[in-house]
C-alpha positions in Angstrom: 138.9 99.2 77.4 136.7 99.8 74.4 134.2 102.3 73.9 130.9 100.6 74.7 132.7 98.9 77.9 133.6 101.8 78.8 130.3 103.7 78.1 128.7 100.7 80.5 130.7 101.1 83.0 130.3 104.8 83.5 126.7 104.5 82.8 125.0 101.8 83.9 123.5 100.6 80.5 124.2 97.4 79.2 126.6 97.5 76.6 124.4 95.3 74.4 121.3 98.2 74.0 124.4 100.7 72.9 125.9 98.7 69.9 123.9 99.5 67.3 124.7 102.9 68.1 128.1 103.3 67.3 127.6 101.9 63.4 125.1 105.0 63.1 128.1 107.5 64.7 130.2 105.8 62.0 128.2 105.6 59.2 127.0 109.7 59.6 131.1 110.4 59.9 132.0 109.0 56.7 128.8 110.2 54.6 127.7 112.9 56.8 124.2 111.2 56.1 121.6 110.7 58.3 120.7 107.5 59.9 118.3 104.9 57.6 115.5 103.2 58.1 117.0 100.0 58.6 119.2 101.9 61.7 116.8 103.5 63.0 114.3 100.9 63.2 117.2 99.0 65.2 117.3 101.7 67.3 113.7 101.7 67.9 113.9 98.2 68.8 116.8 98.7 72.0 115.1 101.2 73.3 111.8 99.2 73.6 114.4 96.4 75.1 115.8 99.3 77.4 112.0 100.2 78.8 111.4 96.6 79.3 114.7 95.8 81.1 113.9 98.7 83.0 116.8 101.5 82.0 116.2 105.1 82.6 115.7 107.1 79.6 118.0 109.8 81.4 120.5 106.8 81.4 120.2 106.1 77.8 120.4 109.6 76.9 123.6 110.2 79.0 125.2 106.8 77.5 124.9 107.9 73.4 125.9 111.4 74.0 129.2 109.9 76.0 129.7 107.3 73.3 129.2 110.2 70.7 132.0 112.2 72.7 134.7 109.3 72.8 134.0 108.5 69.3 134.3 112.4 67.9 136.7 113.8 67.1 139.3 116.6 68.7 136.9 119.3 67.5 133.7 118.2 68.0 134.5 116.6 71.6 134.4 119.9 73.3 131.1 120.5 71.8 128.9 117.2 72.8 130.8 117.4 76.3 128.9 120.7 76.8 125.9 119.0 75.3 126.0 115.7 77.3 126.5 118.3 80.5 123.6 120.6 79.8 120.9 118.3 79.1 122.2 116.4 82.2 121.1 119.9 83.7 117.8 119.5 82.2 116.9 116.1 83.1 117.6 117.2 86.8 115.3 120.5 86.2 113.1 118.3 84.8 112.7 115.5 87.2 112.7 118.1 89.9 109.8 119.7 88.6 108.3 116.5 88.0 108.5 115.3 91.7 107.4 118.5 93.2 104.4 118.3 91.0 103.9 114.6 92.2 104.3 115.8 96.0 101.7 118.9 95.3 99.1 116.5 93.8 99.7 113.6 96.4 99.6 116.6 99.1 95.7 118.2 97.3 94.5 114.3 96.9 95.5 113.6 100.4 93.5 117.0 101.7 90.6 116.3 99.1 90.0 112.9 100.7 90.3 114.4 103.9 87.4 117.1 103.3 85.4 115.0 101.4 85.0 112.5 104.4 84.4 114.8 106.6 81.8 116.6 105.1 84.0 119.8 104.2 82.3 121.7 101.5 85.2 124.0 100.5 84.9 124.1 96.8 84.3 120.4 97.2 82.4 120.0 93.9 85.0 122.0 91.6 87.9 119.6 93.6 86.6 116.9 92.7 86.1 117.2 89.1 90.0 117.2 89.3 89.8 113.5 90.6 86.7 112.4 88.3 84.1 112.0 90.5 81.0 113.8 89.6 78.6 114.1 92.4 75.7 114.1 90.5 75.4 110.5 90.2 75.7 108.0 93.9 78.7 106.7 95.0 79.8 103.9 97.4 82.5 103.8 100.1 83.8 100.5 101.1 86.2 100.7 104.0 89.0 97.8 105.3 89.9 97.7 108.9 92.8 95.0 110.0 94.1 93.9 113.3 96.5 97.0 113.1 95.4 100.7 111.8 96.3 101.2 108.4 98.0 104.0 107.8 98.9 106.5 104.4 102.5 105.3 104.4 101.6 101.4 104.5 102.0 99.9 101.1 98.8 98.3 100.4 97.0 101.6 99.8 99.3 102.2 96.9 98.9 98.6 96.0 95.0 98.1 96.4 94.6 101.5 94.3 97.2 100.6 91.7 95.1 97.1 91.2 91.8 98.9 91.4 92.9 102.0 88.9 94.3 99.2 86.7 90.7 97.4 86.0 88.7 100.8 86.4 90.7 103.7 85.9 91.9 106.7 87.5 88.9 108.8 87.1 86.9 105.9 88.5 88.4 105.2 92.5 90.1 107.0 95.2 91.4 104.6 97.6 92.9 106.2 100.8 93.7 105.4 104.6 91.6 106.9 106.9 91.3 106.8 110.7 93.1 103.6 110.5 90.8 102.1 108.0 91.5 101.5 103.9 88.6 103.6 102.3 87.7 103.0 98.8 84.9 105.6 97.3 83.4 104.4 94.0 80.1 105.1 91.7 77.8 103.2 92.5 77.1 102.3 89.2 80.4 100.2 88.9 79.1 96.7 91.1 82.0 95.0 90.4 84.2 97.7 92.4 83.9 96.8 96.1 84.1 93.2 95.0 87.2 93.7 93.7 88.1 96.0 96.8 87.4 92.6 99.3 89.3 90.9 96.9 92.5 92.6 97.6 91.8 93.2 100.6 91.7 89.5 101.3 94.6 88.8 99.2 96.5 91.8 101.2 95.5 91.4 104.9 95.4 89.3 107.7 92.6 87.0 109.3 91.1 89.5 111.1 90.1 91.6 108.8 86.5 93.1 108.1 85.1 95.0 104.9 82.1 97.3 105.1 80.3 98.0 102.3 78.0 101.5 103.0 74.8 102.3 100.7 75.3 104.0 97.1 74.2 108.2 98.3 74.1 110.6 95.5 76.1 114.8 96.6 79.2 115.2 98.6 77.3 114.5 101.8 76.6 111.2 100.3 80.0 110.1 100.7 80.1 110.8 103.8 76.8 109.4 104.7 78.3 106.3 103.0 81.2 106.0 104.8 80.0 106.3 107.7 77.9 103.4 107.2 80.7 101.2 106.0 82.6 102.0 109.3 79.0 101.5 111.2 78.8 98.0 109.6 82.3 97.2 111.1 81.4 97.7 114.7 78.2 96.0 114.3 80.0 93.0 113.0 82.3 93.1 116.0 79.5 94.1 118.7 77.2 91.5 117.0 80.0 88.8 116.9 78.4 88.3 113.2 80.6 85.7 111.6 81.0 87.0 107.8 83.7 89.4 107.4 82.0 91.2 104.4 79.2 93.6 106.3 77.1 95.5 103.6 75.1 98.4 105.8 72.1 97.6 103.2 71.6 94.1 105.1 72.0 95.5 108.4 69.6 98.3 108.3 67.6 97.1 111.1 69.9 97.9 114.0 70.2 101.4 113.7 66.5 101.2 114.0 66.9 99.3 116.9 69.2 101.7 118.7 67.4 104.8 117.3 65.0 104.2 120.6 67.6 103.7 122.9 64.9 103.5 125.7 62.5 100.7 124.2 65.2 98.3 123.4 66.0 98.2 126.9 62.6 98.1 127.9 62.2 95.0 125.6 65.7 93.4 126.4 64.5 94.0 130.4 61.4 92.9 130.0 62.1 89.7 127.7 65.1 88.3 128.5 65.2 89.7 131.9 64.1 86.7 133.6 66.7 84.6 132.1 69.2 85.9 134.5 67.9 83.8 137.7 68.4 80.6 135.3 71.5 78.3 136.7 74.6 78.7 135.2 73.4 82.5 134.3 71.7 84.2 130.9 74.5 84.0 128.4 74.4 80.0 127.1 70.8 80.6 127.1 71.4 83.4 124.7 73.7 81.7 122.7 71.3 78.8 122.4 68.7 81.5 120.9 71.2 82.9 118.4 72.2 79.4 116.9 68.7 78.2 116.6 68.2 81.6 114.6 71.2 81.5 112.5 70.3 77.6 111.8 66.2 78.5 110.8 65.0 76.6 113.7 67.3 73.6 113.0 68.1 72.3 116.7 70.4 69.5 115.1 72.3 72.3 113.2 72.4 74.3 116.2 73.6 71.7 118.9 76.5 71.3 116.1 77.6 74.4 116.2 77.3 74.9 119.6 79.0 71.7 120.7 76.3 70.1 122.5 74.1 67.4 121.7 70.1 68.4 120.1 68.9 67.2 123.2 70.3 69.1 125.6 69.5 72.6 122.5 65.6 71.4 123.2 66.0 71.4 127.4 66.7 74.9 127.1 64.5 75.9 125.1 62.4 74.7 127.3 64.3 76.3 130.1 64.0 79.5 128.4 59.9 79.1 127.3 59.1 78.5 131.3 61.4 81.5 132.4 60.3 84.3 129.8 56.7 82.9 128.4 58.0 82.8 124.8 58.7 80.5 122.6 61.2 80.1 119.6 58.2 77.8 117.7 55.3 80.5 117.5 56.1 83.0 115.0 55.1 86.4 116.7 57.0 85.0 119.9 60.1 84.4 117.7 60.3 87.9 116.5 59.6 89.1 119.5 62.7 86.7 121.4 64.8 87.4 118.5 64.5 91.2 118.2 65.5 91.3 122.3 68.1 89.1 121.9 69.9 91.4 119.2 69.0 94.3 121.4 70.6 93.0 124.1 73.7 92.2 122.1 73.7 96.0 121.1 73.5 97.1 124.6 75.8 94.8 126.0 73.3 92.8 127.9 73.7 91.0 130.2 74.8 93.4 132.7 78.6 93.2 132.4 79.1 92.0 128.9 80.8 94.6 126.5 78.0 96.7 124.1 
């Protein structure tokens, strides 16, 4: 077996990226001259082939110093054996190091994340210079939840934040899973960020997932304040039955205003909608008859289409519902009035029964 099969085999490096290598040994044993240009731009040019083909450097290293040592001669064998083995123990001091660092900093990202989203001021401010975020300008958190939590181990955190670091940059995006949700905390300055979050996320999940988009806040407790509206758009979406799966807390500021008065909503919901519970066949098509003629601006047809029944029948309850509870879709104060009850009473689980 020849010296570069042999190298290979031992190795692991194609014998191809070693064979320009051996004319240099050669050519420095006979004139005792260093390699030329001409060599060492060939040189240059395997090892760009060995990054691209994916070869360790430590390989590479390993497979010139072995080809130097079969090549030598009786005396200088001894002498690049010892090298070859002590810069073996070097790359493995090295790459030790190197991994332990990676684990500390994975370990302080993972505990940064943590503190920032829970409001934890521990030198918050002086951390997070070490991840770029400067909380002197607003940031926005968009968070992911799929039909399963997500956890830190699953890879689409390390995919999405690859992807996302890739367009924007490392001192521009922490992406991270949180209480079973994928969180992505960006300035608010960069638009084009959650948009390229959902994209990923649709690209990376199932077809029951949901993105919520919070409002940009300025300080550390703006990220939180953020992210808790991201997560508050989720379970709006799913309490709401609202049909798009990208919720942005900035389009769905009137609920919390709605629920911040716990007691009037249910005094509206009661004293609006109450009535509709003695209608045959119970309150709930007569809800869902008000919600598509809201979704559809008042279009029956496009509402009778989307609840399966013909315009005809959309218009006999309507009338049902204008003898029961006085109001009327068609006059504009009564509209507000209906539709503002009927979201309350999707917040608070109304009918008695249904799931808030």
């Amino acid at each position: 077996m020849d010296v570069l099969a042999h190298v290979s085999e031992a190795t692991g490096v194609p014998s191809d990226l070693l064979e320009g290598y051996l004319p240099v040994l050669t050519a420095a044993s006979a004139t005792g001259r260093l390699p030329g240009r001409d060599a060492v731009e060939a040189l240059r040019a395997l090892g760009k082939a060995a990054a691209e083909r994916g070869v360790p450097m430590r390989s590479l290293a390993e497979a010139c110093l072995l080809a130097s040592e079969l090549a030598a001669g009786p005396v200088e064998t001894p002498l690049i054996g010892a090298a070859r083995r002590a810069l073996g123990a070097y790359f493995d001091g090295y790459e030790e190091a190197q991994q332990h660092a990676l684990r500390q900093e994975e370990q302080a990202r993972r505990e940064f994340i943590d503190d920032l989203l829970q409001g934890r001021a521990d030198r918050l401010a002086e951390r997070a210079e070490h991840f770029g975020l400067r909380f002197a300008q607003a940031y926005v958190v968009a968070v992911a939840k799929d039909a399963e939590p997500i956890g830190e181990g699953d890879p689409i955190v390390r995919r999405i934040e690859q992807a996302l670091i890739g367009r924007f940059g490392s001192h521009n995006i922490l992406v991270a899973a949180r209480d079973g949700l994928l969180v992505c905390v960006a300035p608010g300055t960069l638009a084009a960020a959650t948009g390229e979050f959902t994209h990923h996320v649709r690209a990376s999940l199932t077809g029951g997932w949901r993105v919520g988009i919070g409002r940009p806040h300025r300080g550390p407790g703006g990220v939180v304040t953020s992210f808790r509206e991201a997560g508050d758009a989720i379970g709006l979406g799913e309490r709401l039955g609202l049909r798009p799966q990208v919720l942005k807390a900035a389009d769905l500021l009137v609920f919390p205003v709605l629920l911040r008065d716990r007691e009037a909503i249910e005094d509206l919901v009661t004293t609006v909608l109450g009535p509709l519970l003695g209608a045959r066949g119970g309150a709930e098509p007569l809800l869902e008859t008000l919600e598509a003629v809201f979704a559809a601006q008042s279009n029956q047809t496009a509402a009778a289409r989307k609840l399966g029944i013909s315009t005809r029948a959309v218009t006999y309850r309507l009338e049902r519902i204008r003898r029961l509870t006085g109001f009327s879709p068609d006059d504009p104060t009564q509209r507000f009035t209906l539709e503002t009850a009927v979201l309350g009473a999707r917040l608070l689980g109304w009918p008695p029964g249904a799931t808030p």
